[in-house]
N, C-alpha and C positions, 0 to 999 in steps of 0.2 A: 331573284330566281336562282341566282350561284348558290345563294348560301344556303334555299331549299334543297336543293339537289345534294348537295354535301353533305347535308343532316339525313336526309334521305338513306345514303350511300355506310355514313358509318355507322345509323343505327341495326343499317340490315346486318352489315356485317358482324356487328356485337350480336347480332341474333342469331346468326348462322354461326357463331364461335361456343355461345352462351348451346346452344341444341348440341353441335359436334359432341364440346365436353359432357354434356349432361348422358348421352346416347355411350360416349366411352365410359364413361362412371359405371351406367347402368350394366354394359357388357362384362367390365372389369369386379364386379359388386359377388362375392363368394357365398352369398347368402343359395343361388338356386343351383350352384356347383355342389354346397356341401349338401345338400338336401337330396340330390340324385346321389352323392356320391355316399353319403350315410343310407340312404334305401338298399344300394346294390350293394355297400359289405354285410348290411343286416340279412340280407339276400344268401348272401356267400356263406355266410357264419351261419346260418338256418341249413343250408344246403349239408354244409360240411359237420351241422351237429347230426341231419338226419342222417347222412350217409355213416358216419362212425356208429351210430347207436345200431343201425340193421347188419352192420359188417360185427360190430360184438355180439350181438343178438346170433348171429349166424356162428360165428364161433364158441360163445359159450353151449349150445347145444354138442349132446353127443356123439359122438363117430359109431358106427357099428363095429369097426375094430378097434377100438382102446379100452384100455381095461379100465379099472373103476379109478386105480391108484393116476397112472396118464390123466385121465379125463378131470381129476382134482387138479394136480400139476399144470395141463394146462388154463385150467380155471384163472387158476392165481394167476399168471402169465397173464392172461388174459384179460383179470381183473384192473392189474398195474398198469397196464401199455393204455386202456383205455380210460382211466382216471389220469394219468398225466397225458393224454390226449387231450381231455375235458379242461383240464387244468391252461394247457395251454392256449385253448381255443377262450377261453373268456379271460385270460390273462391279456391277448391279443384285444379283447373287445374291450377292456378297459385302459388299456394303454391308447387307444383309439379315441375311446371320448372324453380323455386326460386330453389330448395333442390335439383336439380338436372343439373344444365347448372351455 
């Protein structure tokens, strides 16, 4: 009967060791981190292309006071600042799934 009981005793415990690890594996496992975490910068990056394209959109329109020469001037201004805007926002988005995939 001892030496049921003792088999008894350390298979539970290899069972209750064998669950522990498997349950911290499962928490530690970056598979459903990267997954939330890749949704919410695709999230941010969408956010931040739509928010630049309506702030250019708003500025390349004209002022009722500038004149034709200004309103080209700031064009171009305007044209530059939001192509290396663009530039840098998918430069961001591929450096991301380099360091990440």
């Amino acid at each position: 009967m001892k030496s049921l009981a003792k088999k008894v005793v350390i298979y539970s415990m290899v069972a209750i060791l064998q669950c522990g690890i498997g349950a911290a594996t499962l928490e530690a496992s970056p598979r459903q981190d990267n997954q939330q975490n890749h949704a919410r910068d695709n999230r941010d990056r969408n956010e931040q292309s739509r928010y630049e394209n309506e702030r250019h959109e708003r500025e390349m329109q004209r002022r009722h006071h500038e004149s034709e020469r200004e309103w080209h001037e700031r064009q171009r201004f305007e044209n530059e600042r939001h192509d290396h805007f663009v530039r840098d926002i998918e430069a961001a988005a591929i450096i991301y799934l380099l360091l990440n995939h």
